[in-house]
C-alpha positions as CSV (number, residue, x, y, z in Angstrom):
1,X,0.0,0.0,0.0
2,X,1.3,3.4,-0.7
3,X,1.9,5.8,1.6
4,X,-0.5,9.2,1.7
5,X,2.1,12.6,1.1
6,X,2.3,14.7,4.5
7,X,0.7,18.1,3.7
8,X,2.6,21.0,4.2
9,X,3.2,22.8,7.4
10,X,3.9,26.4,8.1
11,X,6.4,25.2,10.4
12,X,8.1,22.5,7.2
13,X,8.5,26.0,5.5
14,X,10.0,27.6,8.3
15,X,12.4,24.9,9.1
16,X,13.7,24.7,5.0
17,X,13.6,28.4,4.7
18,X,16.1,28.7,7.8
19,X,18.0,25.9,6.1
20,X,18.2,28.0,2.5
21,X,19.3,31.2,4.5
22,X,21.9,30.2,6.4
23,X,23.2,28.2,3.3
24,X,23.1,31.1,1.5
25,X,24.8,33.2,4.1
26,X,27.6,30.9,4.5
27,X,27.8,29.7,0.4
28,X,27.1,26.2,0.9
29,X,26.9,24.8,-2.1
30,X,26.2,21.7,-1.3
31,X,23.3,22.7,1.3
32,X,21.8,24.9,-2.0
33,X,22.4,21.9,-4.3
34,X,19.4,20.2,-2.1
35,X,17.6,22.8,-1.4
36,X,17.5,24.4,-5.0
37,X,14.9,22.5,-7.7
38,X,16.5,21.4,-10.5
39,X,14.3,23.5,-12.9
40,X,14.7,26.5,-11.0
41,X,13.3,30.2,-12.0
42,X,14.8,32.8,-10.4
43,X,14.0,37.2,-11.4
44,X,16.4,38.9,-10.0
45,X,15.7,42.5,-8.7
46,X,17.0,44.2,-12.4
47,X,14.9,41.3,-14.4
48,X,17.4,39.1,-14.9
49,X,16.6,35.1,-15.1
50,X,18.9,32.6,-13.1
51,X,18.9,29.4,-12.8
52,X,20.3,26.6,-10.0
53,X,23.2,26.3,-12.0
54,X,23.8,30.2,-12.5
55,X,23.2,31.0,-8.7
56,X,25.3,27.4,-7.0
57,X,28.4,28.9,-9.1
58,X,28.0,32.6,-8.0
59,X,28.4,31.0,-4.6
60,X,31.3,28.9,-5.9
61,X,33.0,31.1,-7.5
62,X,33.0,33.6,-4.8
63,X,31.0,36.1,-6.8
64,X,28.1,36.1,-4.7
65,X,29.0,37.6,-1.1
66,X,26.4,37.7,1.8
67,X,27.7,40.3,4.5
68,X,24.4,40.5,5.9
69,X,20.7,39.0,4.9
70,X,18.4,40.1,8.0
71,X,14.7,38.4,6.8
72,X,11.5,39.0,8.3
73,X,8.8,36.1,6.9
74,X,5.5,38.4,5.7
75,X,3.9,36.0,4.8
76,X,3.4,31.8,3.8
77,X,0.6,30.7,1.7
78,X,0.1,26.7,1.6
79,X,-1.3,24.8,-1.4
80,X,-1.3,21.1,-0.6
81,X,2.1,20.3,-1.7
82,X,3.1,23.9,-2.7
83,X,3.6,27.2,-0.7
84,X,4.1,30.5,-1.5
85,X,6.6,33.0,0.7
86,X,6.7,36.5,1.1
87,X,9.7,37.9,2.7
88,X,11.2,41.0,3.8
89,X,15.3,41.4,3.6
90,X,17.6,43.8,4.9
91,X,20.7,42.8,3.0
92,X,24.1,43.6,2.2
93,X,27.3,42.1,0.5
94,X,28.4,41.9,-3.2
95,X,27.0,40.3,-6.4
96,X,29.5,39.8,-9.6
97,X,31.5,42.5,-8.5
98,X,28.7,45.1,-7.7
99,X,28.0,46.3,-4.2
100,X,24.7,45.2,-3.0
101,X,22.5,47.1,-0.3
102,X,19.1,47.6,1.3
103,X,15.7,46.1,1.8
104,X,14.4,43.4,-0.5
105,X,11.1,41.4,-1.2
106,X,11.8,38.4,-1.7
107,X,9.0,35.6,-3.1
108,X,10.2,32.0,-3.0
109,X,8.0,29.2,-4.0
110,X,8.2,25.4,-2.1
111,X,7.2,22.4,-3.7
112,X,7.0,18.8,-1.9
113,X,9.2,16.2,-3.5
114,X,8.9,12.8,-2.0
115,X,10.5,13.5,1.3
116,X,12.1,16.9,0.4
117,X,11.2,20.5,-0.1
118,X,12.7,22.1,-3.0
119,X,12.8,26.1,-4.2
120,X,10.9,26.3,-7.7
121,X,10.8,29.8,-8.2
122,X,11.1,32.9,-7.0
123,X,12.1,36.7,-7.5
124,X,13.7,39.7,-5.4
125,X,12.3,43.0,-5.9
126,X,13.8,46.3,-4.2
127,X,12.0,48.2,-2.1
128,X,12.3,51.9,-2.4
């Protein structure tokens, strides 16, 4: 018999968005591999599309620096397997050479995999 699919929890997406932060904050790439679909879509905040591939070797590379990435959680919208989170980001550091700095909004979206949740999409927008 198979087993039923555990429905999504506020606190699942809290737990695996914790995870993706701190990954992010410390560049590891092998957290992110995990954590980061496959397929991903990512719009950065001046429209441009990355992918998994594109955003594990900024953090390889050392092109993507995190000095500090200060998130408030807006909001998290479950749909069965899927959830949608709105966040709020103080954050500084350096992206392909540029300087980054200020408050963000981020959007990620979570999607169930078997026993794993995995980033599909998601965008950054800055907030004047």
């Amino acid at each position: 018999m198979k087993s039923e699919k555990s429905l999504l929890t506020q606190d699942l997406i809290l737990e695996a968005e914790n995870r993706l932060i701190e990954s992010m904050k410390s560049s590891n790439v092998d957290q992110l591999d995990q954590l980061l679909h496959d397929d991903l879509v990512f719009i950065t905040p001046d429209g441009q599309t990355l992918t998994k591939s594109m955003d594990l070797e900024a953090h390889r590379s050392g092109s993507m620096v995190i000095d500090k990435f200060v998130p408030s959680i807006e909001s998290i919208k479950l749909f069965g397997d899927t959830a949608a989170v709105a966040l709020l980001v103080n954050a500084s550091g350096e992206m392909l050479g540029q300087p980054i700095s200020g408050t963000f909004r981020y959007l990620r979206v979570w999607k169930q995999f078997d026993d794993s949740l995995k980033v599909i999409g998601g965008c950054c927008a800055i907030v004047a």
